[in-house]
TITI-882386 format. One record per residue: x, y, z of N, C-alpha, C, O in turn; residue number from 1. Coordinates in nm, 4 decimals. Layout:
residues N
PT     n_xx     n_yy     n_zz    ca_xx    ca_yy    ca_zz     c_xx     c_yy     c_zz     o_xx     o_yy     o_zz seq
PT        X        Y        Z        X        Y        Z        X        Y        Z        X        Y        Z NUM
...
END
This chain:
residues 49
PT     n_xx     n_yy     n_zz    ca_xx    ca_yy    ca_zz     c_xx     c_yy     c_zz     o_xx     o_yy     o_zz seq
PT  -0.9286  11.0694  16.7859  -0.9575  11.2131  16.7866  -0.8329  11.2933  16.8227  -0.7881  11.3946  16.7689   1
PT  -0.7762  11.2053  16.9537  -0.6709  11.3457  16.9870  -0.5337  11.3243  16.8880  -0.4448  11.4093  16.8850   2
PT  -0.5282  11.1848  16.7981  -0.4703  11.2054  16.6358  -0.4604  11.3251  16.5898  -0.3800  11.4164  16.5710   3
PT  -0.6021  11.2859  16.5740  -0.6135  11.3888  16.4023  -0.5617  11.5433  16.4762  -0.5032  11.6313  16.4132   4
PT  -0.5971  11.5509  16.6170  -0.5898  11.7326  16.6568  -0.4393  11.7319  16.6418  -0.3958  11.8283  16.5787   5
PT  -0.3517  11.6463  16.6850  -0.1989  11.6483  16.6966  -0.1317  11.6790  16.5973  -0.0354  11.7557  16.5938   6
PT  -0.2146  11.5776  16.4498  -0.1800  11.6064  16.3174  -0.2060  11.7370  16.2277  -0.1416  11.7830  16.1335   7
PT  -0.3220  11.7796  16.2902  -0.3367  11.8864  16.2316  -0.2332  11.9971  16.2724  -0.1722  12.0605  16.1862   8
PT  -0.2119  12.0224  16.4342  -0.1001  12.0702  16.4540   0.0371  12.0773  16.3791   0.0798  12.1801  16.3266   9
PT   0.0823  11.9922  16.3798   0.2020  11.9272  16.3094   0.2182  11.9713  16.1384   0.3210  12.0126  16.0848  10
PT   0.0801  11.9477  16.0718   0.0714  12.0564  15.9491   0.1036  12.1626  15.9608   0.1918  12.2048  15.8859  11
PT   0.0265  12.2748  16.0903   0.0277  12.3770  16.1031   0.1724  12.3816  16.1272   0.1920  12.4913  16.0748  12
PT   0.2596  12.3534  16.1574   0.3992  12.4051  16.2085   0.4769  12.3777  16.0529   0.5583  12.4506  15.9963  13
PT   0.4300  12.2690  16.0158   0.5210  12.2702  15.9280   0.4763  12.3911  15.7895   0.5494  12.4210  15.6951  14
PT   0.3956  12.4208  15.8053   0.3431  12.5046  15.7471   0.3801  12.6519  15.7713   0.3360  12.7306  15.6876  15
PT   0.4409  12.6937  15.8543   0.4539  12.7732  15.9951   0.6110  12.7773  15.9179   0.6467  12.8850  15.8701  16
PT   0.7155  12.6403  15.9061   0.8457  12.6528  15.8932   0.8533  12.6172  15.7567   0.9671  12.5762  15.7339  17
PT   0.7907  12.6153  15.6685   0.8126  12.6314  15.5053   0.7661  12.7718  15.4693   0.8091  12.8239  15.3664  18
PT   0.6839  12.8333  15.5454   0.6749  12.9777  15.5477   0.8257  13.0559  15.6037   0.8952  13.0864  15.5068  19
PT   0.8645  13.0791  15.6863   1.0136  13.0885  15.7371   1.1043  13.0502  15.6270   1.1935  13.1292  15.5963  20
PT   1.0911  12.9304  15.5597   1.2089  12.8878  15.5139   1.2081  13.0137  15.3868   1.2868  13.1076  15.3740  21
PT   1.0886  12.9762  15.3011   1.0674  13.0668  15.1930   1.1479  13.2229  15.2189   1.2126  13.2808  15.1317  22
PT   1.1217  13.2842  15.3903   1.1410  13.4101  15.4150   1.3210  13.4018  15.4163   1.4029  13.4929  15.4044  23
PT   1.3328  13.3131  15.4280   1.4816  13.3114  15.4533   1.5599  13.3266  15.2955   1.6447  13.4023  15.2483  24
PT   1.4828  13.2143  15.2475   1.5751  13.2039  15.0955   1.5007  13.3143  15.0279   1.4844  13.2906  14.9082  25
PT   1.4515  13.4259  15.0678   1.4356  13.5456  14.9748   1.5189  13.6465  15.0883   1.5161  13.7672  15.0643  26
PT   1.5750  13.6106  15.1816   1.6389  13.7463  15.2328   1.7987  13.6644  15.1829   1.8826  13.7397  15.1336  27
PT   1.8208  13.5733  15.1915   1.9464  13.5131  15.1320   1.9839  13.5716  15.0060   2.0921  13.6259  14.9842  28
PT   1.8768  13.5562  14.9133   1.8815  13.6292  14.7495   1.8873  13.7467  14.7904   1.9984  13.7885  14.7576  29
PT   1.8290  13.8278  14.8455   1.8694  13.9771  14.8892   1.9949  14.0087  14.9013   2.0428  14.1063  14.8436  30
PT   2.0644  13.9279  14.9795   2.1934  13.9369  15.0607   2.3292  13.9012  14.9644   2.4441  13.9451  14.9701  31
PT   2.2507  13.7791  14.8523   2.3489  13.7480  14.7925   2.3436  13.8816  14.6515   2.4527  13.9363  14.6356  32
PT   2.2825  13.9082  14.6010   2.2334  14.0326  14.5307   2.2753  14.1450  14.5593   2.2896  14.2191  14.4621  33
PT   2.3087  14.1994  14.6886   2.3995  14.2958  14.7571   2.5239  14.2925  14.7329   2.5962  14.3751  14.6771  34
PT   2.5514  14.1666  14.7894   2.7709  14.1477  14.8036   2.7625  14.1813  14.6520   2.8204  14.2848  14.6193  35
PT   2.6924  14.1025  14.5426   2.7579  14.0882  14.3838   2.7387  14.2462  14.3437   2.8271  14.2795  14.2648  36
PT   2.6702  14.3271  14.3679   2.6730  14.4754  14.3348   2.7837  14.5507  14.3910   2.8563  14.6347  14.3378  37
PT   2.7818  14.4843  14.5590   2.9314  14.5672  14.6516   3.0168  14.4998  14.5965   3.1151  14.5700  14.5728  38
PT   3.0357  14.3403  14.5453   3.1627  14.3471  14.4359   3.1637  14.4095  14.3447   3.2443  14.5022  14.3523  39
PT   3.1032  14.4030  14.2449   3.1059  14.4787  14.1179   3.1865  14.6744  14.1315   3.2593  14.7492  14.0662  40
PT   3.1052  14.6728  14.2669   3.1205  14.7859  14.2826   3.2704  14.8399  14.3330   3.3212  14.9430  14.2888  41
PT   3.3459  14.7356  14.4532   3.4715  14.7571  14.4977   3.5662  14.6982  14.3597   3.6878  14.6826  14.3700  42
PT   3.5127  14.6775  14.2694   3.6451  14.6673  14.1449   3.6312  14.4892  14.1677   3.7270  14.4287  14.2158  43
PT   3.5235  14.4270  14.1344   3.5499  14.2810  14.1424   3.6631  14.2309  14.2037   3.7564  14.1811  14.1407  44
PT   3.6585  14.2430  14.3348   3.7490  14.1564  14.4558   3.7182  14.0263  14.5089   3.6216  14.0025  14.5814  45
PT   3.7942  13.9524  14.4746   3.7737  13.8292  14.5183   3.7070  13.7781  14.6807   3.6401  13.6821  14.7189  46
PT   3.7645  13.8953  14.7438   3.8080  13.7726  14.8903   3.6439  13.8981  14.9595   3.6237  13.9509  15.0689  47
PT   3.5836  13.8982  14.8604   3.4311  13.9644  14.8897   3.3154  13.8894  14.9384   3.3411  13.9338  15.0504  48
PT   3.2513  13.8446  14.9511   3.1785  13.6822  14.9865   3.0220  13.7868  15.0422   2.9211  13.7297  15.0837  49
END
């Protein structure tokens, strides 16, 4: 019994940090989507990141 409650936990988190992760790699695409416009925009500069 106190298994399965532990396991279920353990879903829940990971569930918990594939939610997070998702939030991350869409604020990453945000971020990376920004610089390439502020390049585009400062005259395609290299040392822009």
């Amino acid at each position: 019994m106190t298994h399965f409650v532990s396991r279920g936990k353990h879903i829940e988190s990971q569930l918990r940090r594939s939610r997070y992760k998702k939030r991350q790699i869409a604020e990453d695409d945000h971020h990376m989507r920004r610089a390439r416009s502020t390049r585009v925009l400062s005259g395609y500069t290299s040392d822009v990141e």
